[in-house]
C-alpha positions in Angstrom: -159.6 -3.3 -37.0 -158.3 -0.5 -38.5 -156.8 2.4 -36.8 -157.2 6.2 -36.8 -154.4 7.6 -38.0 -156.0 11.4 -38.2 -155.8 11.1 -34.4 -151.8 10.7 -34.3 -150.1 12.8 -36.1 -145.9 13.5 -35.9 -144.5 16.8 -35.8 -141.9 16.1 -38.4 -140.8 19.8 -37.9 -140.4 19.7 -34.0 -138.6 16.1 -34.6 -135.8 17.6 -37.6 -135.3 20.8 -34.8 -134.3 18.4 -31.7 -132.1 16.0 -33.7 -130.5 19.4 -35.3 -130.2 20.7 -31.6 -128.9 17.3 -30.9 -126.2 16.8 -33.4 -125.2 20.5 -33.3 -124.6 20.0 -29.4 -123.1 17.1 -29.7 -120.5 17.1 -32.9 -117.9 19.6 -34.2 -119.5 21.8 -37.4 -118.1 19.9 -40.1 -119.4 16.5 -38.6 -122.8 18.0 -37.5 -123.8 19.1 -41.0 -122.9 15.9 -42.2 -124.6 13.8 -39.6 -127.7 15.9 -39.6 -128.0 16.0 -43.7 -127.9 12.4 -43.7 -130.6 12.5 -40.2 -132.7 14.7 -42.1 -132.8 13.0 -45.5 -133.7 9.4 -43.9 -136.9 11.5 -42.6 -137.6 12.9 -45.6 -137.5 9.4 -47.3 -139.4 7.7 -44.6 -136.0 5.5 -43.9 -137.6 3.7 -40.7 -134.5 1.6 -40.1 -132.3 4.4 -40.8 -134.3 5.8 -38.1 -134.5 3.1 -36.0 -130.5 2.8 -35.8 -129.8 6.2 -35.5 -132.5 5.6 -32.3 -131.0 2.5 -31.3 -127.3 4.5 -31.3 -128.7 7.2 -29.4 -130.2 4.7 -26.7 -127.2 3.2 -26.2 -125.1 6.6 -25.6 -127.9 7.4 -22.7 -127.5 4.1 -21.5 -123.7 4.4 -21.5 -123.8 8.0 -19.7 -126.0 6.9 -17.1 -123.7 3.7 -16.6 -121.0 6.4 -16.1 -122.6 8.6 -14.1 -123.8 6.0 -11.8 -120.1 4.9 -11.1 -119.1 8.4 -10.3 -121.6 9.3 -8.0 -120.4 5.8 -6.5 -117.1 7.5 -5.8 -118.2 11.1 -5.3 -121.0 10.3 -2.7 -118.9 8.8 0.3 -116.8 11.8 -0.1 -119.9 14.2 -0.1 -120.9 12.3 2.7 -117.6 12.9 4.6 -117.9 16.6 4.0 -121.3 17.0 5.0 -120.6 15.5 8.3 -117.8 17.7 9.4 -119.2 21.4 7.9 -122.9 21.1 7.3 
């Protein structure tokens, strides 16, 4: 069976802005134009396991963060508790 491809098309456009918005957030000038140049140009050549690492790096940052943020809400929540109790 072959599949309709007309149907799913990907905004390369909207993709190349978020990963510029990304990197430029994310990364001092000098590394941001380098890291997006080389983003961009494995889109441009269809790299699928460029993208799929760059993906995969990405993934595991989130993963990392919400690891992180988890622990600190740990700490911060009996405290926010505390306060709640005596002035709210």
């Amino acid at each position: 069976m072959q599949e309709n491809f007309s149907e799913k098309t990907i905004d390369l456009g909207k993709i190349k802005q978020e990963l510029t918005d990304y990197v430029n957030k994310k990364y001092a000038p000098d590394e941001a134009k380098f890291l997006r140049d080389g983003y961009l140009q494995k889109i441009e050549e269809g790299d699928k396991e460029g993208l799929k690492e760059l993906l995969r790096s990405m993934e595991s940052e989130l993963t990392y963060l919400r690891g992180k943020f988890k622990e600190e809400w740990k700490e911060l929540n009996p405290l926010y508790e505390k306060f709640e109790k005596k002035f709210v």
